[in-house]
N, C-alpha and C positions, 0 to 999 in steps of 0.2 A: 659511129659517134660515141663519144665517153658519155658514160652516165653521170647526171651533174652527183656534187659530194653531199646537197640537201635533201635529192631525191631518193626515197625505199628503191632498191634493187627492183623489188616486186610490187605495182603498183595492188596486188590485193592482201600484200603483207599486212596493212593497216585494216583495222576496226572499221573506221570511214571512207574505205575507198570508193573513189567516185563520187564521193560528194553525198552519200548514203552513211547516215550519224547510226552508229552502233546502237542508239536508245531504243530505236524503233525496232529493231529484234527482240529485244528485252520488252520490250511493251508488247509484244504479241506474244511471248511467251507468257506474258503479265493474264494476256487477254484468253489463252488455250488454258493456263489455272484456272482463271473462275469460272469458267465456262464448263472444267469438267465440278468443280466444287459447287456449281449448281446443280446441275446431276446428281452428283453423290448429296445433295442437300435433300434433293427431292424424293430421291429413294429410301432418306431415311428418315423424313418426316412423319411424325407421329399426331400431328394433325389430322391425319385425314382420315375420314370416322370410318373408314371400311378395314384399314389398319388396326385403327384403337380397338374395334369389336373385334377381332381377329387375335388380338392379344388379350384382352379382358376373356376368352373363352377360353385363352390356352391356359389362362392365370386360375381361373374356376376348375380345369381339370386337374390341372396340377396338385391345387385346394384338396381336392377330392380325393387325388391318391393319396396324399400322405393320410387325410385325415382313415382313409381305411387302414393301413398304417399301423396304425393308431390306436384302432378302436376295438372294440370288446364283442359288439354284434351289429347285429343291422342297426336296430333304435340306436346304440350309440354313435355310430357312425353317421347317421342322417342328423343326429342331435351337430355332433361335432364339423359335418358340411356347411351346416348354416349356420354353426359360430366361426368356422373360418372364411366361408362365400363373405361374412358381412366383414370380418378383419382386411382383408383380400381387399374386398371392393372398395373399401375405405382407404387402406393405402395408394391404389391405382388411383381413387378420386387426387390426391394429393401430387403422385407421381409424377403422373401421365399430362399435366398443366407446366410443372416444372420445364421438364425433358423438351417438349412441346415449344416452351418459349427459349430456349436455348436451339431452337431445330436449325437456325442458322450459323451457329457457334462452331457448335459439337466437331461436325466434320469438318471443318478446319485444323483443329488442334489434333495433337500426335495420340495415335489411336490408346495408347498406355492412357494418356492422359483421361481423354472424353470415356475411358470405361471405370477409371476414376470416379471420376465426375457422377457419371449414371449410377454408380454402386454407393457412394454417397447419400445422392438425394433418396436413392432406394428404401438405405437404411435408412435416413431421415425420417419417411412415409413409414417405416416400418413401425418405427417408434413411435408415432403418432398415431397409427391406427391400432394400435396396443393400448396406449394410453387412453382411448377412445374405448373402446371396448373394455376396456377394465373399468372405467369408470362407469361403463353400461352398464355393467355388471354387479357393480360395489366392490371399492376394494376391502380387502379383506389380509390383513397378515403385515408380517415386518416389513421396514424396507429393504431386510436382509431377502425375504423369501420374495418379494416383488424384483428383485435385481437379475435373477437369469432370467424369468419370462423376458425382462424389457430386455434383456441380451439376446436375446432368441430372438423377439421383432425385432429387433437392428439388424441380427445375423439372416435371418429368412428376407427383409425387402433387400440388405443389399445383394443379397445372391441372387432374386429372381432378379432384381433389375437389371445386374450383369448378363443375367442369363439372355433376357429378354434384349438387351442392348445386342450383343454377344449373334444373335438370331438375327436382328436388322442388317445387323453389319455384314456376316455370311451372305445374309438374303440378297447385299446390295452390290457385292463384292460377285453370287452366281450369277445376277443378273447384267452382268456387264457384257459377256456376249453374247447374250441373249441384244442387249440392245446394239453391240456394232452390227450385229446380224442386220438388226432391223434401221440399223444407220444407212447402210451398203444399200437394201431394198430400197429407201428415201431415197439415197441420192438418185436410185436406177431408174425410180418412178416420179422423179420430178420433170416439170416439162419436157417434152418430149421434142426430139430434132425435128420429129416430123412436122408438130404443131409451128415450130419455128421458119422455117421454109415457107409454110402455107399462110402464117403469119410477115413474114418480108413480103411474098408476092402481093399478098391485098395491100400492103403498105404501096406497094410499087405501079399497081394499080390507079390507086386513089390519088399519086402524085401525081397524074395529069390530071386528071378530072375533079378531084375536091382535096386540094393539098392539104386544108383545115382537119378533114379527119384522118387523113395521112399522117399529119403530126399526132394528133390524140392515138392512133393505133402505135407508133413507137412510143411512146410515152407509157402507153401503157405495157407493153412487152417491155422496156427497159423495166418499170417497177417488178414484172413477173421473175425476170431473170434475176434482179437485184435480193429480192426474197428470194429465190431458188438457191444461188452462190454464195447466198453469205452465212454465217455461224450465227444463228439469232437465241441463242441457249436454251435453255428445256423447254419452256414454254411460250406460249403467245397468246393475244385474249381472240375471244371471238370475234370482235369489230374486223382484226387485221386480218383475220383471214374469208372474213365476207366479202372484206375492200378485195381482195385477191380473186376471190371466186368473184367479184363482178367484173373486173378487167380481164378476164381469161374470156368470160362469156360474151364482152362486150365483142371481143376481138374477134370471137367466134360469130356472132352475129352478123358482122360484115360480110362474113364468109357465106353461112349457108342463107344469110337473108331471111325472105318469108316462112323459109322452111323450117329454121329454130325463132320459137317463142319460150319468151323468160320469163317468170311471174314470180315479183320477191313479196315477202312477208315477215317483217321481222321485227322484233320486239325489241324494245332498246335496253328492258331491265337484263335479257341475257349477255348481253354486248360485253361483260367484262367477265367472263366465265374462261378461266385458264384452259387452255389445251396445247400438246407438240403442235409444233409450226408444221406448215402446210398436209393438214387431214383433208379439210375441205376441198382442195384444189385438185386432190384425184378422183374424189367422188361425179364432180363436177364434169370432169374429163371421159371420165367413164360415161355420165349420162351423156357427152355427147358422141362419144367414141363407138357405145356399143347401142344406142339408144337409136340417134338422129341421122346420124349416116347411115346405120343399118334400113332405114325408110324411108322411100321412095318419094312419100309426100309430107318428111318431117316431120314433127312433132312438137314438144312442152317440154320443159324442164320447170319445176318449181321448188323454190328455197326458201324453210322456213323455220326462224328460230321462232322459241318458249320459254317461258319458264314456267315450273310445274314440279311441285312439293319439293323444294329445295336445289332441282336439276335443272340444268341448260340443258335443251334438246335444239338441236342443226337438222333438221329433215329436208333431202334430197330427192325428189320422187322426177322421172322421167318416163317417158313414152319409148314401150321395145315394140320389136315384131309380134305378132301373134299366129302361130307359133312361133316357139325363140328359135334363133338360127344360130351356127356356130360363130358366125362373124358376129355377131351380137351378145356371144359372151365367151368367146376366146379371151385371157388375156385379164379379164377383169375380178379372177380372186385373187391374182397377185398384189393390187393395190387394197384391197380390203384387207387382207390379212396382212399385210402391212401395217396399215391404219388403225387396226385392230390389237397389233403388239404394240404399238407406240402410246397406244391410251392407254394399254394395262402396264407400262412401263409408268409412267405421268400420276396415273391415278390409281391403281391396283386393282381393286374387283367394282370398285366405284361408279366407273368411267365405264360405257355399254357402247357397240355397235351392232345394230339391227340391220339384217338385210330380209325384205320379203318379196313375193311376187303376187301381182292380183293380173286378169287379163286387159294386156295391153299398155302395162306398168310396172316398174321396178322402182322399190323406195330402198331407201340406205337414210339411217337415223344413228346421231352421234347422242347419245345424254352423258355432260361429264357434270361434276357438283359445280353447283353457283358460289361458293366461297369457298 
């Protein structure tokens, strides 16, 4: 049969074949950019105070060489530390606010640009914490002889700021496969086929006998999978992943019955404490995995957020064997260390995972910061 003369030779020559509009490629490529630009947002956020004191120390050492440098003997050089630690810290007070409220910006714009930008405001800080200190001081001389000092703070913040920019950037750029490492782990240790099987059966179950929680058991495994599959971007608050860990436990409940006992406790002020999507969910899995199955006559699992001098803490504590056995912890540092890179990716030295053991117990504690 002829091909008509309106119709493409090849019906996937076109943009919209099949009735699929070209826009929505482009909108997911739309949606793979921000998704890694929040990433890269997060990584170089200068908010987050385990970051900031991390730099305010390296800005003190740095201080300190030059001023040896510099200096004539010890006395002078201890004089001359604490006339630069206060020039230093006074420009960082100035800096570090700026840079800070840009943290969404920056990494967008072309990296020439945002190191611009940082060595700018640097110098800016420079010159103000000069002027600051000079005035501390009295001034004293022309404006001819006051002209290289204020050239000097201009030249020294905008070059640490570069510097300091220059270091996030490297820092954010090594850590990237450090984090598909621990992308790869996520996907490996997210719900597991097993749970899913053993979850359809109970659903399959309960359709004869109680069709009502036969629907709440898919309902709830569709939201598990739905959060499992999908790109939810760097972070997520703690509410959404309690909601998570209670539909996982719910589902598990049906299963081992009287055997698993659940006990929540949790505080509402933590509920919006940022963390990577699903931490919680393998914690969870492990207390049942190496905890409840591993015993004969079940056990507790209990979950409990806090908040406490500025941190959200998530506490997991469950019932093991006494003595442990290998079925009871085969398997289960792959998900902690896991869980473990993805919060020092998120939060840096900030964000803490504790794992202990007491007899007849295993606790797993998340504290990431409350703002």
């Amino acid at each position: 049969m002829a091909t008509p003369v309106n119709a493409p030779a090849d019906p996937l020559a076109t943009p919209s074949a099949h009735g699929v509009p070209s826009a929505q490629f482009g909108a997911a490529d739309d949606e793979v950019r921000r998704l890694a630009a929040e990433r890269r947002a997060a990584r170089l956020d200068l908010c987050r105070p385990a970051l900031t004191l991390r730099l305010l120390l390296a800005l003190q050492a740095v201080l300190a060489l030059a001023a040896l440098a510099i200096s004539s003997g010890p006395w002078d050089w201890l004089l001359r530390v604490v006339h630069l630690a206060f020039v230093g810290l006074s420009g960082a007070v100035l800096w570090l606010p700026m840079v800070c409220a840009l943290r969404r910006r920056l990494p967008r714009w072309p990296p020439a640009v945002a190191l611009l930008v940082v060595s700018l405001l640097g110098g800016l800080a420079g010159l103000a914490a000069w002027a600051q200190s000079a005035l501390w001081a009295g001034l004293d001389g022309s404006l001819q002889s006051l002209a290289w000092p204020a050239l000097g703070g201009v030249a020294s913040g905008a070059g640490l700021g570069a510097a300091a920019w220059t270091w996030l950037t490297q820092r954010a750029a090594s850590g990237g496969p450090a984090e598909a490492s621990a992308r790869l782990a996520e996907l490996q240790s997210r719900i597991r086929p097993h749970f899913l099987f053993n979850a359809l059966n109970t659903a399959l179950v309960l359709v004869r006998v109680d069709p009502a929680r036969a629907e709440t058991v898919l309902e709830d495994l569709a939201q598990l999978f739905r959060a499992a599959l999908a790109e939810t971007g760097a972070e997520v608050s703690l509410n959404d992943e309690v909601e998570l860990a209670q539909r996982y436990l719910a589902i598990e409940q049906l299963r081992y019955g009287s055997r698993l006992q659940v006990h929540w406790a949790l505080d509402p002020l933590a509920g919006g404490a940022r963390m990577p999507p699903l931490v919680l969910q393998p914690l969870v899995e492990n207390a049942v995995r190496h905890g409840i199955e591993a015993l004969a006559a079940g056990g507790q699992i209990s979950v409990q957020t806090r908040v406490r001098r500025g941190m959200a803490t998530v506490s997991v504590s469950n019932s093991v064997p006494e003595p442990p056995t290998s079925a009871s912890t085969a398997g289960a540092g792959i998900a902690l260390a896991n869980v473990r890179e993805r919060l020092r990716l998120l939060h840096d030295m900030a964000a803490t995972l504790q794992t202990w053991r007491e007899p007849g117990l295993f606790h797993a504690r998340i504290a990431v910061p409350l703002a």
